[in-house]
N, C-alpha and C positions, 0 to 999 in steps of 0.2 A: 470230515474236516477238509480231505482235499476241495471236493467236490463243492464245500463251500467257498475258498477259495478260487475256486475256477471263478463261479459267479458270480464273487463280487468284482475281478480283473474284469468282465465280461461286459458288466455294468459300468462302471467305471469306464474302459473303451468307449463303448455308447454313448455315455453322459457326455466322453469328453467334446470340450469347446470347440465349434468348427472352425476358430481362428487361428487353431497353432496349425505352421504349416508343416505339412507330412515330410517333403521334401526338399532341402536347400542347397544354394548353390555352396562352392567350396569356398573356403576363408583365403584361399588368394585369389579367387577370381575377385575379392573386393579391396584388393592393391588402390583400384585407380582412385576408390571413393577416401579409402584414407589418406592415400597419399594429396590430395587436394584440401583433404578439410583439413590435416596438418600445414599446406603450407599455408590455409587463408589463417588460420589462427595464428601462423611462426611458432606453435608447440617445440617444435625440435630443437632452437635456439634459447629457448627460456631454462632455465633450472627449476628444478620440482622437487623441492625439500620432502615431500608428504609420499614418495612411492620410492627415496632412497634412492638417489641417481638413475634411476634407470630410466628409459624412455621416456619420457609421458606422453607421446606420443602413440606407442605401442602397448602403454597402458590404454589409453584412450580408445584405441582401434580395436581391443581384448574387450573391453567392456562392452563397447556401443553396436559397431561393428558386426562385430561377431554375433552378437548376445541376440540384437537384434534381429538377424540371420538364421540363427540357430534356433531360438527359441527356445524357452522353457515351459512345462505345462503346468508351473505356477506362473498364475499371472502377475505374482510380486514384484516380477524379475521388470515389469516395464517402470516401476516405480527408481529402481536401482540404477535401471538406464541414465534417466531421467537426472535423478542426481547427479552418478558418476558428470557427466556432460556437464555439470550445473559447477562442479568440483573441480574440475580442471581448467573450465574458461575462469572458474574466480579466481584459480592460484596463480594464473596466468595475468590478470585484474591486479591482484594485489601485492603480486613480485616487480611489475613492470611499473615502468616511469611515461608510459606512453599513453596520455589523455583519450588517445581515438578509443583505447578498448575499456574505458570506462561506463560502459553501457547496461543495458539489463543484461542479466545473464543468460535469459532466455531469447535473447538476438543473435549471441553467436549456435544456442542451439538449432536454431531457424533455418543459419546458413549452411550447419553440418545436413539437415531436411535437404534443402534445396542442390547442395552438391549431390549427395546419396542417390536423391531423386532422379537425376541425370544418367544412373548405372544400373545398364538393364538387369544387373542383378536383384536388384530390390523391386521391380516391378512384382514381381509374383508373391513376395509375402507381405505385401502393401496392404488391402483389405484384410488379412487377419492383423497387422501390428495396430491398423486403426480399431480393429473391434476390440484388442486388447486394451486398449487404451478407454474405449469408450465402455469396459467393463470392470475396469479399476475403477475409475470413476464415478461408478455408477450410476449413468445416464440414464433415463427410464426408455426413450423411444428406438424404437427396434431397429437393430444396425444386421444389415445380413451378410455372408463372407461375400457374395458375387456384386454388391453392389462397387460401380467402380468411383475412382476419382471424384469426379465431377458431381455423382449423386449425392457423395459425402460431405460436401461441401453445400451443396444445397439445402442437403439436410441441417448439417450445422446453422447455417443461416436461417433458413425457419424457424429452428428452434429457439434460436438467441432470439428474435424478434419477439415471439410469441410470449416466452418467460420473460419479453419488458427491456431484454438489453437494450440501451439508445442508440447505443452505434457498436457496428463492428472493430472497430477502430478501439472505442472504449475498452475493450476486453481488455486491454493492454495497462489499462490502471489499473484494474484487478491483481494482477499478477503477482506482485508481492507480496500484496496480502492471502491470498489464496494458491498461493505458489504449487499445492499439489494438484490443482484441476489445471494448469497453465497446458500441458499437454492438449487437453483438449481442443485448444484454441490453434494450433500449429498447422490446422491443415489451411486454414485461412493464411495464413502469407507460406505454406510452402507451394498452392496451387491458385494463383489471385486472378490466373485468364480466366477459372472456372466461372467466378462469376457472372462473368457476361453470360451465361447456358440461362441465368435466371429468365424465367417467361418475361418479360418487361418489354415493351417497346422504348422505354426511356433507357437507351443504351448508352446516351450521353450523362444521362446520372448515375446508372453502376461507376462508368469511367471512375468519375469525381468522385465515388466513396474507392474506389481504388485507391486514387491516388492519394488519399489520406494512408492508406498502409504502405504505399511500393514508398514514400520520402522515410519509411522507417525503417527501410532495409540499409544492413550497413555497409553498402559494397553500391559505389556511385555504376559501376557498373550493369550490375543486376537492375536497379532502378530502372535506366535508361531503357536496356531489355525490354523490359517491362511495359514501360509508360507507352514505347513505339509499337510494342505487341498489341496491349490496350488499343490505341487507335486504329492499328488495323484491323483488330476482330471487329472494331465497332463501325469501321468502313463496311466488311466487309458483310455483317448483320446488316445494315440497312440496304445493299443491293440486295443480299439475299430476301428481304422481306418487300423489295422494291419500292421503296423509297428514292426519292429524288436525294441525290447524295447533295450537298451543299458545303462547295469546299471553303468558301466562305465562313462556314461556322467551323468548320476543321480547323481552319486555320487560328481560330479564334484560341480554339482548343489546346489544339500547338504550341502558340503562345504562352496560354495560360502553365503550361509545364514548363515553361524553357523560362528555367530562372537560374540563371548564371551561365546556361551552355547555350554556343551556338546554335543559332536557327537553323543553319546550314545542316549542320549534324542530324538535329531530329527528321528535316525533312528526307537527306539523302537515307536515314534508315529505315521511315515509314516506305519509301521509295522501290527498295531493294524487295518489297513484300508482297508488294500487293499488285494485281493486275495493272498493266498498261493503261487501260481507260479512266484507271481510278487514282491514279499517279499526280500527286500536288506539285502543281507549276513553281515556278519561278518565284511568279509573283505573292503565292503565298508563304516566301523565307522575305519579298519586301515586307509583307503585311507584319510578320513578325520584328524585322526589324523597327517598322515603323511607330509601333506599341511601344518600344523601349527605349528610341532615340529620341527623348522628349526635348534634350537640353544638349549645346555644346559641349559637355564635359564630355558627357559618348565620347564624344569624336575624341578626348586625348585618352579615352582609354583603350583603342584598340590594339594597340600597339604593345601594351601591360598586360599582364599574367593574368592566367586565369581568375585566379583567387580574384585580384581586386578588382577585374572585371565584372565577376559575379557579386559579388556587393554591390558596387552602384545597379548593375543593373534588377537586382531583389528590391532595392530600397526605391527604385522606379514604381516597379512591378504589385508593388502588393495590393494597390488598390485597384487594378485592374482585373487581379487574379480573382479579389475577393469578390468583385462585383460580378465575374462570371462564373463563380463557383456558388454564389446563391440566388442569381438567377436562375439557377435550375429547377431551384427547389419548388416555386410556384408552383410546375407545372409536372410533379412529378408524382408518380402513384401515392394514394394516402401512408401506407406502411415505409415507403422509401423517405417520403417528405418526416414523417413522425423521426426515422431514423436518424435523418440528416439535422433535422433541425432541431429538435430535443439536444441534440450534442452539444447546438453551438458550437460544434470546434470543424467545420468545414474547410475552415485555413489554418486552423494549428500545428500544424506541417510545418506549412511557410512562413508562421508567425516564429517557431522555435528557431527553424535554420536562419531566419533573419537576424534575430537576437545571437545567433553564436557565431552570425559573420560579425555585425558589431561590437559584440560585448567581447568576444574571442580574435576579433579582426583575420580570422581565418586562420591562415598558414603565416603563422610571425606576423610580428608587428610592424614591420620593415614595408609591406605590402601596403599596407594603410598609410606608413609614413610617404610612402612612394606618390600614392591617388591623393594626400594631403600636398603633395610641393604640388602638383599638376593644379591643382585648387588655387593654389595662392597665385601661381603662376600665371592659371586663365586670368585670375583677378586683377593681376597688371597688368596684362597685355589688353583687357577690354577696359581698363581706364587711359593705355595709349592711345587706342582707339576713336575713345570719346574725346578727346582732348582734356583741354582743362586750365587751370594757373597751376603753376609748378609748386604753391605752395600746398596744393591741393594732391597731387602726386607724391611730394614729398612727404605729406601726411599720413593718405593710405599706404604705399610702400615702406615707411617703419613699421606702420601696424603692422601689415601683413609677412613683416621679419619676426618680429615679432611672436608673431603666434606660432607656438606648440602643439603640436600633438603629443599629450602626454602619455607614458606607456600605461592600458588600460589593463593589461594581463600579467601577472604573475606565474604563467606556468611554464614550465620549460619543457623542453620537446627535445628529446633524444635523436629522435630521426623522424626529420621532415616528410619520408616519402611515406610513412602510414598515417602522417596526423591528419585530420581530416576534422577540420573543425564542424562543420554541419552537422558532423556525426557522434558529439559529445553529449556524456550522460545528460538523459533530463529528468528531475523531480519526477516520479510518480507516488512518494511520498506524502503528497498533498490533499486536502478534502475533495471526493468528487465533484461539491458542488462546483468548484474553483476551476476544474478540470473543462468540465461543461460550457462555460461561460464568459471565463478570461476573455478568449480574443473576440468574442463577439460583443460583447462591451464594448470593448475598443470602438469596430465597425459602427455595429448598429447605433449605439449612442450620438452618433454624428449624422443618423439617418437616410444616410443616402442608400443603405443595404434594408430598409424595414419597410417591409409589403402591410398592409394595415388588412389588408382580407384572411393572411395568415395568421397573423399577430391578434385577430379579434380578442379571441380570449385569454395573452398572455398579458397578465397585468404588469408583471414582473420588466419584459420587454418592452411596454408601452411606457414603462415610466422611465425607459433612458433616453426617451427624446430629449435632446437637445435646448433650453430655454434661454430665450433669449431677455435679458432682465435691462431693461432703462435707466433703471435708476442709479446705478453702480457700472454701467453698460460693460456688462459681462455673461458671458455665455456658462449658466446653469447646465450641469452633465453629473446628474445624482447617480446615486449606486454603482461608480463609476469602479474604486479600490479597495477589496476587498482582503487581500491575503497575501501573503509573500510569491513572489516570482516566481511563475513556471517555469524557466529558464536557470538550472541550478548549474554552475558549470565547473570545470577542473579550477580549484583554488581561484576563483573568481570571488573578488571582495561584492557585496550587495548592494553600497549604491552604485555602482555600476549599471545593473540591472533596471533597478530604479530612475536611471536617468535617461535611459534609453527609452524605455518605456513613457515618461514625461517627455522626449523630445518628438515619438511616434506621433502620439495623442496629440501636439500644438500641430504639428505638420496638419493631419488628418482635418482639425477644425479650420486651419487655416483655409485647403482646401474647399469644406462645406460651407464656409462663413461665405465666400467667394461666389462658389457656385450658387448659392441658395439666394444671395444678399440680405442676410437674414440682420445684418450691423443697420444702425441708425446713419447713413452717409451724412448727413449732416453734422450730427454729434463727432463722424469721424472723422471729416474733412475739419472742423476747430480743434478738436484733440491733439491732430497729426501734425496742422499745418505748426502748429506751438514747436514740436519738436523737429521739424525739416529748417526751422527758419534757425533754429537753437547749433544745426547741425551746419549748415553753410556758413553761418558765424564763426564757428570753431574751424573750420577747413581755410578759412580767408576770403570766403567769394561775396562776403557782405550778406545782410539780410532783407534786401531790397526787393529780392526774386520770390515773387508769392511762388506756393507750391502751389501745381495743378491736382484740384480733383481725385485725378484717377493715382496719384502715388500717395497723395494721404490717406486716400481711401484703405488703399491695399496696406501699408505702414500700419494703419488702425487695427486693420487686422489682425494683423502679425502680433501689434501689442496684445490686444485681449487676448489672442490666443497664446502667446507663452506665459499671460498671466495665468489664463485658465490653469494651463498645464502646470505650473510649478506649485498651484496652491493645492491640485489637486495629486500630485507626485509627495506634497507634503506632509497631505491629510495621509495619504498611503504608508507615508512611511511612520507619525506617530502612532498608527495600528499597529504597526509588527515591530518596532525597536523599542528597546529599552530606556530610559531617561539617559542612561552612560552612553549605550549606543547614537542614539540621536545626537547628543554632546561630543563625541568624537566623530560619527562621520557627515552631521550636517551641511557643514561649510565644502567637503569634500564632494556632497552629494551635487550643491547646487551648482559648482565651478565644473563638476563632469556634464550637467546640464546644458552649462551657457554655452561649453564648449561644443557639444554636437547639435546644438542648435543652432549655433553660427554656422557649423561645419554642412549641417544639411540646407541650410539658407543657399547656401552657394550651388546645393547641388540642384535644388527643385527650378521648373520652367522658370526664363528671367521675364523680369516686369519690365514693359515699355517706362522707361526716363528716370528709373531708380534702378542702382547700380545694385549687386548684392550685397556689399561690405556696407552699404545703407540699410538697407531690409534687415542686416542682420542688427547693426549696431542701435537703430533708431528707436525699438521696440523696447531696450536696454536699457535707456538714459536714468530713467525715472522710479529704475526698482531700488527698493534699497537692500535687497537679496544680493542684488550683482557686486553693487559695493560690497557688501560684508564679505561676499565668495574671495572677492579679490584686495579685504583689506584695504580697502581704498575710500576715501572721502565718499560720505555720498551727497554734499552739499549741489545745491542745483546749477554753479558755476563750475564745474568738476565738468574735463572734457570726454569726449568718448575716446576720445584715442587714450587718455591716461586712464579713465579707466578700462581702456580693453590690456592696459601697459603689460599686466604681467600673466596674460594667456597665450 
């Protein structure tokens, strides 16, 4: 009996898993990691009904920590980890009044990964806690204890490709639905430089599916990290494989990341890293400047806070990030381009922190209100400028007293220095289809982002070309709204979201209609000159003064495309509201509408001999949406100043 005994201990030893580690360090040499990941969470400060006053902190560090560390030779115990972590950041979620940590729950796991990772303690039992992991979950492909970091990570990536994942990135809609495999996907944003080790010579498109994970980290710091490290591995890959470095397209790059932060910042950090010879000049923080400073409004925001800073300069930004984020795609290995483009979400990053500066206005409302008096403010001082009859001054300037920014957020915020609007929950609640597709809808629908050699045989994407229709001279944009709002945010009411979205989409066609000249100029030169001659009437100047050409033209535009946008914001929203809902927040929807489409009017490039309080208002005259928004006559002798009266 002994001796049978012995040999099943004997076997057992043997059999056992080469993952659990034999030897580990002690439970205080990993002080520094809990003390860090306590304070990024503020564990210590919150109360925790569920472990009876005591720590939760030192609960947290006994669980994770330790367990981690220590190990157990059931592999259960990584499933417990897993929780426990899932257990404390929700209580911490759903005790607190603070919007910023309303996130996945598996983002603050992420961050505890990534501080952990920094403590040479956890170096050594690293390869076993990841084959733990990939042996609960019962992965099929062979994970060995000596493979390191990096292999793991390549490996993970094959394998998602191979089993059909579309994007790396994606894995992240899964998560709640599959919440016990979400482990597996943790090595992807705890070690994201690994990726560049992939064989690829297209190092500038690893970057870019980077930079779809590092905007989802939730610590603006860690990002930046990131993003400056990204470019210098990728610097420093192409001298290594000698390539002609092209700091030209760096800086393009640069750019394309620097959405709300200084130019200065990312260069002097790429700067501090990389060889002398490879060191980006001067001229490439003008280059970036010069991408963002489209309009005079730049100029009164330098002086303004970060926050409102970064807003205008996002809502500059997105068509130029978007245009060099799938430019790459053309040209990049078949499995990368499948990856990247099957997602459609190569900007959904930028598309979400866009909509949570808008819809969220960042940090307080106050910030917005601030870059809205600057608005009105330009808008006087360039009609001193211009001159004019004073009855004509006197007009725009009541208007422009006039107008409100109404508060568009209902959340309140305990303490300003954690809220971090960028960084608020988003939907993943949603059908993947919706996930996939959302922002590139947007884009590609207006054509300027759709390669036809790629596109061959996507029917789907081929039918959101843009038509241009004569008869009704309005620009066709089918399968344009599908589903409710990616953008879900802390007690944010819905049309909000919804009219954001319809102010994006008018901007964008406005743009393509422009560039492309895809309008009838003549149809729009009769159209327009109707309502310039309607509007100098109303002002005092007489209507004697034909309009030229090129303002009727651009006016034209402007109109079809807020038409476009509002009919097609409208069909969006009888999809997803109720008859009571539509009935209560209709007229709400369309007056959040006129307003940040006035609002971006002012912000976008100005037009040679039309003012922008023209651009905004001319487009207006004739809906009778705007009347209803604002209760107001819509009889065709109704002026634009009365009815812009109570905005």
């Amino acid at each position: 009996m002994v001796a049978l005994v012995l040999v099943v201990l004997i076997i057992f030893h043997v059999a056992r898993p080469m993952y659990v580690g034999d030897s580990v360090p002690e439970v205080v040499a990993l002080r520094t990691c809990y003390d860090q990941w306590c304070d990024r969470l503020g564990l210590r400060v919150l109360p925790n009904k569920s472990n009876q006053g005591r720590d939760p902190c030192g609960n947290f560090y006994l669980r994770v920590c330790y367990e981690w560390n220590v190990g157990h030779e059931n592999t259960g115990f990584v499933g417990g980890v897993i929780d426990s972590a899932y257990g404390y950041t929700r209580d911490r979620i759903y005790r607190s009044q603070m919007p910023a940590v309303v996130r996945n729950d598996l983002d603050h796991f992420v961050v505890f990964l990534r501080v952990c990772l920094e403590d040479a303690h956890f170096q050594a039992p690293l390869s076993e806690w990841i084959a733990l992991i990939r042996y609960e979950l019962r992965h099929d492909f062979l994970v060995k204890p000596h493979w390191n970091w990096s292999r793991m990570v390549r490996a993970v990536i094959k394998k998602s490709l191979v089993d059909g994942l579309q994007t790396i990135v994606g894995v992240r809609v899964g998560r709640q639905e599959r919440s016990q495999k979400a482990g597996l996907f943790l090595f992807v944003d705890g070690c994201l430089l690994s990726l560049l080790s992939v064989k690829t010579n297209q190092t500038r498109v690893v970057a870019s599916l980077l930079a779809e994970i590092i905007d989802e980290l939730p610590e603006f710091r860690d990002r930046m990290d990131v993003v400056a490290a990204v470019i210098r591995m990728s610097l420093a890959i192409s001298r290594e494989r000698k390539y002609v470095v092209k700091r030209q397209a760096y800086c393009s790059e640069l750019a394309s990341f620097t959405t709300g932060v200084g130019a200065a910042t990312w260069v002097n950090e790429i700067n501090r890293h990389v060889p002398a010879d490879m060191r980006l000049a001067d001229d490439c923080m003008m280059m970036v400047y010069e991408r963002i400073s489209r309009s005079r409004l730049f100029n009164l925001l330098e002086e303004q806070s970060t926050e409102a800073r970064a807003l205008y300069i996002n809502l500059l930004m997105v068509g130029q990030v978007l245009r060099f984020r799938y430019g790459l795609v053309a040209s990049a290995q078949p499995k990368l381009r499948v990856c990247m483009q099957a997602s459609r979400g190569a900007f959904r990053h930028l598309w979400v922190r866009l909509m949570m500066d808008v819809v969220h206005l960042h940090v307080q409302v106050r910030y917005l209100e601030e870059l809205f008096e600057n608005i009105k403010q330009g808008i006087v001082a360039d009609l001193e400028r211009r001159g004019g009859s004073n009855v004509t001054k006197l007009a725009v300037v009541a208007l422009v007293n006039k107008t409100q920014l109404r508060n568009m957020s209902r959340a309140s915020v305990a303490d300003e220095a954690v809220y971090r609007g960028p960084h608020l929950a988003v939907g993943y609640r949603l059908p993947q289809y919706f996930l996939q597709t959302l922002a590139f809808q947007t884009k590609r629908s207006v054509n300027f982002l759709v390669d036809d050699e790629s596109l061959a045989d996507d029917e789907e994407m081929t039918s959101l070309r843009p038509v241009y229709i004569q008869r009704d001279l309005t620009i066709s944009v089918p399968f344009f709204f599908l589903f409710r709002p990616l953008f879900i945010v802390f007690h944010e009411e819905q049309y909000h979201n919804f009219a954001t979205v319809g102010v994006l989409l008018a901007v964008q066609l406005i743009e393509e209609a422009n560039r492309r000249s895809l309008l009838d100029m003549n149809a729009a030169n009769k159209s327009a000159t109707c309502r310039v001659e309607r509007y100098l009437k109303t002002v005092g100047t007489g209507g004697d003064q034909p309009a030229s050409p090129r303002p009727s033209s651009v006016l034209f535009t402007w109109e079809v495309a807020v038409n476009v946008a509002l009919r097609s914001m409208e069909k969006y929203v009888q999809r997803n509201m109720s008859p009571m809902e539509k009935l209560k927040y209709m007229a709400q929807l369309r007056r959040i509408f006129f307003e940040r489409f006035c609002m971006l009017s002012c912000a976008l490039p100005p037009v040679p001999n039309i003012s922008n309080m023209q651009r905004c208002l001319l487009p207006l005259m004739n809906m009778p949406e705007f009347a209803d928004a604002y209760s107001c006559s819509s009889g065709s002798n109704m002026f634009p100043s009365e009815r812009c009266g109570e905005m």
